[in-house]
N, C-alpha and C positions, 0 to 999 in steps of 0.2 A: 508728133509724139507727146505734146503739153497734152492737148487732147486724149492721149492714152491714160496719162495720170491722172488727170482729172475724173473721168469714167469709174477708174480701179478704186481710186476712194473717194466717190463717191454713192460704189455699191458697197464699199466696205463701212465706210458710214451708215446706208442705208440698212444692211443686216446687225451690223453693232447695234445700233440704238433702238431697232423694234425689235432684239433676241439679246437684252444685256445680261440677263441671266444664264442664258444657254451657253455653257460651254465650249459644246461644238462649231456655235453659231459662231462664236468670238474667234475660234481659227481659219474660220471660214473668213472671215475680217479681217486678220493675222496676214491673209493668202494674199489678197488684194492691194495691205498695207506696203509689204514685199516690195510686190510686184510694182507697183505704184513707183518707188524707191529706185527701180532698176530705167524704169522707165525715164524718171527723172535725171539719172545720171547718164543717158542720152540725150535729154536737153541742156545738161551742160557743156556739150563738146566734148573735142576732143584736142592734143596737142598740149603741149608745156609750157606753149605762150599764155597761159592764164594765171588769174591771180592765182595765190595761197591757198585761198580760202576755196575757191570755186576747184580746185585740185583734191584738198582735202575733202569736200563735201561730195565729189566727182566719186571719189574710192570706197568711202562709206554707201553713197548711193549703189555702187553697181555691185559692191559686196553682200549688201543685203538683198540686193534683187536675184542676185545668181543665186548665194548660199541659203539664205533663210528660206525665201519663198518653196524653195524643193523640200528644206525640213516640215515646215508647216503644212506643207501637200500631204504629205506623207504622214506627219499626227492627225491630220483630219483625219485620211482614210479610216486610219484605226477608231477615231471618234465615232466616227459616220457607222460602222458595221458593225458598231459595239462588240469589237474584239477586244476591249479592256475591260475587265471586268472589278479590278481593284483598284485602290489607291497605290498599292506597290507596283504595281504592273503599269500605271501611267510613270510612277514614277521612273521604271525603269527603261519605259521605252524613250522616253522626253530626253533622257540621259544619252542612250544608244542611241538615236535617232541623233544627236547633235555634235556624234563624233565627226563626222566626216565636215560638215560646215567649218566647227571650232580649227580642225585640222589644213582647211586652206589658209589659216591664215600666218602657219608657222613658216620660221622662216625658210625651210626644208624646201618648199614651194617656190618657183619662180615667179607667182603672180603679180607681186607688186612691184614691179620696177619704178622706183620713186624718180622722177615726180610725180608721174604718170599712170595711172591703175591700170593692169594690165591682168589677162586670163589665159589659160589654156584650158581651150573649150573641149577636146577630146579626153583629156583626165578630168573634169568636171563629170562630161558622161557619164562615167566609169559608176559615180554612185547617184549623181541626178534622175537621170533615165531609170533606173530600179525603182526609187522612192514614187517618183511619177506616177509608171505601172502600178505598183502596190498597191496606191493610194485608188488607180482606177478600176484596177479587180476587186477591189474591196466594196468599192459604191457599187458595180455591177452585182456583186454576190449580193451584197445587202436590200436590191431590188426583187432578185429571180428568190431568194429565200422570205420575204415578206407573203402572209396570207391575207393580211388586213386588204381590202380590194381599192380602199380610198387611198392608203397610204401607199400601198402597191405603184398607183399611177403618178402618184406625187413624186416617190421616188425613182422613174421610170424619166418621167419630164426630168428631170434634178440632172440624172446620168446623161440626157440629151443636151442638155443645157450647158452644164457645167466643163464636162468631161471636151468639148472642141475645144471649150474656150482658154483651158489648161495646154492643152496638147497642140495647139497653132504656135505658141510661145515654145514652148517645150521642143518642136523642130528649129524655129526660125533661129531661136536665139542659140539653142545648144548644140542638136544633132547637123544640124547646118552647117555651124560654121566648125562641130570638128572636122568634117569633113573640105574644110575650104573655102567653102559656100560661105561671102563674107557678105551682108547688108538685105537679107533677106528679112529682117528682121523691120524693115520700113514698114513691109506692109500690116503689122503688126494693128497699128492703129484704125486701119478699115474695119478688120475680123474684128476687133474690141465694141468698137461702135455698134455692129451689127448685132453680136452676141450681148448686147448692153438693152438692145432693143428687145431680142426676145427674154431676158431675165424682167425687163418688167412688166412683158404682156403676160407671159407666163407666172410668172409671179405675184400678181395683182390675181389675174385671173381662174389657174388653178392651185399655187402656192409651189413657191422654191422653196427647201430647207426652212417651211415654216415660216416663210417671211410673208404670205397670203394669209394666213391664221392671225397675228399680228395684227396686218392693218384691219382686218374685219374687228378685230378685239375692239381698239384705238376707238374706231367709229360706231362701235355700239357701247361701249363706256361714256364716250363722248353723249352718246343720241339719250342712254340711260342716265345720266344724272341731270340733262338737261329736263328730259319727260317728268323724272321722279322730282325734281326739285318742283315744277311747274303744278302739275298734279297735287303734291303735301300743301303747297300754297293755296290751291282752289282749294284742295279738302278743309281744310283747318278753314279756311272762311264762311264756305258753307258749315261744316260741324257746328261754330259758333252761332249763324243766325239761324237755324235750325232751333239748338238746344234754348234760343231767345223764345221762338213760338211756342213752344213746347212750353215753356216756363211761364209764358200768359196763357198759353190755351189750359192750363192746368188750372191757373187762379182765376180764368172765366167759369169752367167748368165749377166750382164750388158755388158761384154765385147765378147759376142760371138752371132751370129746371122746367121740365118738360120734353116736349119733341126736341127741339133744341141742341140739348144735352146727349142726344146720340147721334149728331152732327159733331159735336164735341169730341166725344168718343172716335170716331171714325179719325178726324184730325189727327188725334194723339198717338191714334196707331200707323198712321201714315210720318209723321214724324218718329214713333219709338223706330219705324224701320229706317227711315232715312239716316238716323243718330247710326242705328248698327251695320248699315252698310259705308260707314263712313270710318267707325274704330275699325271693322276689319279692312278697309284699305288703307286704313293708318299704320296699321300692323305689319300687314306687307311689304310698306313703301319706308317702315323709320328703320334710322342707320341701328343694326341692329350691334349688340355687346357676345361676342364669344366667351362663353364659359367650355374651357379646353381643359382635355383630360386625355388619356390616352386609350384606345381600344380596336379592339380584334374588327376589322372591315365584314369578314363574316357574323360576326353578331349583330352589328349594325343591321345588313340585310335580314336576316333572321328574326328578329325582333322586328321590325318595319314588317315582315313575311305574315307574323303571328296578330298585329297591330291590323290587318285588314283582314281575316277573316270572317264570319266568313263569305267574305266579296269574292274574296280569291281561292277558293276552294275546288272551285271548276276548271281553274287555268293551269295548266303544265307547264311547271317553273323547272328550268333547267340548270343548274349551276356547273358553271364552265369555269373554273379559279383556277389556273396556275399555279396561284400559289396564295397565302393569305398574309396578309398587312400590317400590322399593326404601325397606327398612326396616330398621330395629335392634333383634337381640332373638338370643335363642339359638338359631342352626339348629336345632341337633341335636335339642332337646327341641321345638322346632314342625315336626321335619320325623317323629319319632315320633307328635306328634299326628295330622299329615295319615295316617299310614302307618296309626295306628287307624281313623280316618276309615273308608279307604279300604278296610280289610279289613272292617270291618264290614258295608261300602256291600257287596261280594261275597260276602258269605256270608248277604246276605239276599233279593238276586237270584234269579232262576230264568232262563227261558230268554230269549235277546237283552238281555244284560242292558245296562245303557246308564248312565255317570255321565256329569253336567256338573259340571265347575268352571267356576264364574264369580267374576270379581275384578274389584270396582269400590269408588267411595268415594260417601260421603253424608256432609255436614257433617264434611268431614277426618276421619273414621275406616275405616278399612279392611275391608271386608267378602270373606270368600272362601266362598262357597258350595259345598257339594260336595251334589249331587240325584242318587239314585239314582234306578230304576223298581221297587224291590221290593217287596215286601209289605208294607209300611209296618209302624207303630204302634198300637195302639188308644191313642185319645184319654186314656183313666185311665193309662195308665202311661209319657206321654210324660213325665209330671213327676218322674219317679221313675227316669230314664233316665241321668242323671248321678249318683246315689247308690253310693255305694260298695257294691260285692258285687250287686248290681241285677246281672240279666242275664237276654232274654230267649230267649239261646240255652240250649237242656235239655242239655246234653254235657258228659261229665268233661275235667277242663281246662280249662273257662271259668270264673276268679274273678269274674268281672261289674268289672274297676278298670280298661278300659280308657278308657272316657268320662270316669270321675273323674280318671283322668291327665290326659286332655284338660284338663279342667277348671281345675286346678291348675295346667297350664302356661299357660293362657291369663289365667287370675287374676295368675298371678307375673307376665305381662306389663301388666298393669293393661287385661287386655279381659277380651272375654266370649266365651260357647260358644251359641247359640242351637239346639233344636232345633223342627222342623217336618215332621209327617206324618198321614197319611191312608192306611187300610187298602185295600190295592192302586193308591194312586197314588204310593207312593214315599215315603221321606224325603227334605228337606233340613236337616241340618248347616252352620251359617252359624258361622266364626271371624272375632271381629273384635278387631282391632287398634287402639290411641286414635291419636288424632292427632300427639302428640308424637314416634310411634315412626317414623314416615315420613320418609325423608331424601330422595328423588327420586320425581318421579311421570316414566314416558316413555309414552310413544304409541306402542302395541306394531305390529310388524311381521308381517304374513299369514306365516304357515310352515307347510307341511304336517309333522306329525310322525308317528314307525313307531305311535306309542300310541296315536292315531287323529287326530280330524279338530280343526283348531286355525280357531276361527270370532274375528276381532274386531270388538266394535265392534256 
């Protein structure tokens, strides 16, 4: 049983600290913390021959394992399926949701026969088992209702994964023993261990509740400031003895005349390029200053739209908005990311070429999709697609920094860059925005535009 506790927060540890913002994620953590609690006051024994302390800490332990843990199942669910849509509406179910727990502990209840903590596991049921359910028709609706195909599976694995590892506990320990069934609850800690194993093959691998998203973030923040620091070092030293020969090749040149002197020449132009391909990787690669204002997501695109024609005259832009955003954050350096985006999306095209932008939210964060139909990616080098100097165009003139740009801008606004692709079905490029940065959501209005064809909803 130590071993059970251990496991439960140690996953709850594990989703806390790579989703400490997320909400959802925290009750997710909540569930484990519980659970963890109940489990622990199983490793205390049982009997009245024990100390004070180990009595006292015995009843708190199995109180929060029984009562809590079933409340927290059940705010998740609602988290998880975004059936809360307000702050009043959390506020009010957090409240309802915690009658019944607060409500064991009156003394109306037989459960705590002092010295000893004691249960009655068949009126437990009564509102455990409800909360339970609720909590797992809720993840299952919130899977079979999802169109997104990535997210789809994520939450498909989530429901596989999660939903035994609830409901083993949820017989052993409740429905069991109302029924009589006393100590089935031993075996508790084999199923944990085993359901421990597939939360982090699964996990790592194709992402539980977001917690695979995370570590990939972790290790390419980590891999990006290591490269970017590495790189502004070699640049700036090169820069400097560069701009050295330059600076004598300039003052030979005044003093030599002849054939010579268009050896000279050729030098200088081999250095002025080598100077300017060194400011624009400087540009790319320094911690950049946000100047933040507030503005409409569709103008951004729109204006970024108008900014490349006409490149993009040929291409059938589809805008697929939900709804429109108004957020806070730097135009100019997110309307240069959309503009990489976007030249990318065309230069990887061939004939009818076709992007969508689509703009919607999921648990108050801002998501903007841009899908092309190009050639896509192979799978081994989608990971390697935001690394600096990566490029998988072959042509003199591409430094491979425009995704890392991306990257970087999206980072300095405390989001992310998502990518997504399959060789001849396209990429999608997903920028998301956190919740904080959002100051209006509206309900966009049908408009036809010259760019092409503008779909909402």
């Amino acid at each position: 049983m130590l071993i059970l506790v251990i496991l439960l927060w140690l996953m709850s540890a594990i989703v806390l600290l790579t989703n400490l913002n997320d909400e959802k994620m925290r009750w997710v953590s909540y569930i484990g913390i519980c659970g963890g609690f109940g489990g622990l006051g199983a490793v205390l024994g049982t009997g009245i021959n024990r100390p004070e302390w180990i009595l006292v800490l015995d009843g708190i332990s199995t109180s929060f394992g029984h009562y809590w843990t079933a409340y927290c199942i059940a705010f998740f669910g609602l988290l998880y399926s975004e059936s809360i849509k307000t702050r009043k509406q959390k506020r009010v179910w957090k409240a309802a949701l915690a009658i019944p727990p607060i409500a064991m502990y009156l003394p109306i209840f037989p459960f705590h026969v002092y010295p000893e903590f004691h249960t009655i596991h068949a009126i437990l049921a009564i509102w455990i088992v409800p909360y339970v359910l609720m909590c797992f028709g809720l993840m299952v609706y919130s899977a079979i209702k999802e169109t997104r195909i990535s997210i789809k599976r994520q939450k498909i694995i989530t429901c596989i994964t999660v939903i035994p590892m609830i409901a083993f506990p949820l017989i052993t320990n409740i429905i069991l023993e109302g029924f009589g069934v006393v100590g089935a609850w031993i075996y508790n800690p084999l199923i944990i261990i085993v359901q421990f194993g597939f939360f982090i093959y699964f996990g790592t691998r194709y992402g539980i509740l977001g917690v695979q998203i995370k570590f990939e973030k972790q290790k390419r923040d980590s891999t990006m400031k290591a490269v970017t620091s590495g790189t502004a070092l070699l640049n700036h030293t090169i820069k400097n003895e560069v701009a050295k020969i330059d600076l004598l090749t300039t003052q030979l040149k005044n003093k030599v005349d002849g054939p010579e002197s268009e050896n000279i020449e050729l030098i200088l132009k081999s250095t002025s390029h080598v100077l300017e391909l060194s400011n624009r990787i400087q540009n790319k690669l320094d911690i950049m200053n946000l100047k933040e204002t507030d503005f409409w997501l569709s103008n951004l695109i729109d204006t970024s739209i108008d900014l490349l024609q006409p490149l993009i005259s040929e291409v059938k832009i589809k805008k697929n908005y939900e709804m429109d955003v108004k957020v806070y954050g730097d135009f100019v350096h997110l309307q240069e990311t959309t503009l990489n985006i976007l030249k990318n999306a065309i230069e990887a095209m061939g004939s009818n070429p076709s992007i969508t932008i689509k703009i919607y939210l999921t648990r108050g964060k801002v998501f903007i999709d841009f899908n092309d139909n190009g050639k896509g990616i192979e799978k081994d080098k989608i990971s390697s697609i935001l690394d600096p100097f990566y490029s998988t165009k072959k042509r003199v003139g591409n430094f491979g920094l425009g995704l890392t740009y991306c990257y970087n801008v999206m980072t300095k606004h405390q989001g992310d860059i998502t990518v997504k692709s399959q060789i001849n079905q396209g990429t999608t490029i997903t920028l998301i925005l956190p919740k904080k940065r959002v100051i209006e959501i509206q309900e966009p209005k049908l408009e036809l535009t010259g760019a092409g064809e503008m779909i909402y909803g």
